[in-house]
C-alpha positions as CSV (number, residue, x, y, z in Angstrom):
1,X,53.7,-54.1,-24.7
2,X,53.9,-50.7,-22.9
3,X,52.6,-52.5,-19.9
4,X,56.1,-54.3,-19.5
5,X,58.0,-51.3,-19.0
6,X,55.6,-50.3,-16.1
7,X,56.0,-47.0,-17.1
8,X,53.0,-44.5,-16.4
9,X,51.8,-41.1,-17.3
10,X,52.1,-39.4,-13.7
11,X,55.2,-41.1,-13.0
12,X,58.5,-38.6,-11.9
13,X,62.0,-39.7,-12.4
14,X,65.5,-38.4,-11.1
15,X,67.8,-38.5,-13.8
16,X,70.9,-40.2,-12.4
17,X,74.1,-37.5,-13.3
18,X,77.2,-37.3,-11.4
19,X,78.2,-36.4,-8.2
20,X,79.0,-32.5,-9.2
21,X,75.6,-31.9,-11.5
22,X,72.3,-31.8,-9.3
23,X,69.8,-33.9,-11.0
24,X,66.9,-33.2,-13.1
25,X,63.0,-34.3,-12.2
26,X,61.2,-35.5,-15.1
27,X,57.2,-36.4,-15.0
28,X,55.8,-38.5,-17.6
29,X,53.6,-36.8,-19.9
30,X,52.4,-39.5,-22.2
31,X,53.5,-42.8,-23.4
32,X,54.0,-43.1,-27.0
33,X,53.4,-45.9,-29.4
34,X,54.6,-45.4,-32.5
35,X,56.6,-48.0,-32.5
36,X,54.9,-50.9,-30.7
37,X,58.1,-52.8,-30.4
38,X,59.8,-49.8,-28.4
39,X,57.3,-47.7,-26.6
40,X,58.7,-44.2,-25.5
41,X,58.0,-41.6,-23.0
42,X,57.0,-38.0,-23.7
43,X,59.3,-36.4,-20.5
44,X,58.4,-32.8,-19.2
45,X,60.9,-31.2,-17.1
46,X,59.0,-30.5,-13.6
47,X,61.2,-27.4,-12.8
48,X,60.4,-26.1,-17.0
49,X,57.8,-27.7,-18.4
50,X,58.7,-25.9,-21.5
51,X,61.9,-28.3,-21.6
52,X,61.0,-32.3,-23.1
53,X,62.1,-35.3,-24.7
54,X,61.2,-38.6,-25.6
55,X,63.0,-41.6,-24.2
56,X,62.5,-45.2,-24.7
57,X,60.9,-47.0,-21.8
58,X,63.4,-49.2,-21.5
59,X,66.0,-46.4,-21.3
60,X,63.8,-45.4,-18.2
61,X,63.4,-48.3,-16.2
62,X,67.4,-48.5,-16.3
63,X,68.8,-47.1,-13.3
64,X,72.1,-46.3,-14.2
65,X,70.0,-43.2,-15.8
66,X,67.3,-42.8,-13.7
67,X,65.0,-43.4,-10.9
68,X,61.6,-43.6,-10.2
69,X,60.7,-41.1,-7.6
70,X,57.1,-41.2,-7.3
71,X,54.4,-43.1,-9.1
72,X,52.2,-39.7,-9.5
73,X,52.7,-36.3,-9.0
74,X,50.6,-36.6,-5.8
75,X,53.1,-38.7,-4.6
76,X,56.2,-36.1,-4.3
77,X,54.1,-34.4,-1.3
C-alpha cells in the first residue's frame, strides 16, 4: 500500500508556504505503517534534525503543500 504513494526514506521535500515565509526542507526518515490504510511519513527537518513530524503520504504527494526536491539526500548535490 505504501508503494502507491511513492514515497521513500531518502526522499527531501519543500514545503510549499507563501510568498513572504522561506520554505522548510524536510527528508524522509521512515515510512510508517501503523495504519496500513494510511501510511505516514516520519519528516526530519534537514536544517534541525531535532525538529519532526509525521504526515500522511498522501498529504505529501499533494503539491499544494509540498514538493519533492530530490529522491535521496545524494541527490540535492
Amino acid at each position: 500500500m505504501v508503494q502507491r504513494f511513492n514515497v521513500k526514506e531518502g526522499q527531501r521535500y519543500a514545503q510549499r508556504l507563501s510568498v513572504q515565509k522561506r520554505a522548510s526542507v524536510w527528508k524522509v526518515g521512515a515510512i510508517l505503517a501503523t495504519d496500513p490504510s494510511i501510511p505516514h511519513a516520519r519528516l526530519i527537518n534537514v536544517a534541525d534534525p531535532l525538529q519532526t513530524k509525521t504526515i500522511s503520504c498522501f498529504a505529501l504527494g499533494d503539491r499544494a503543500f509540498y514538493e519533492l526536491i530530490a529522491e535521496t539526500a545524494t541527490g540535492m548535490g
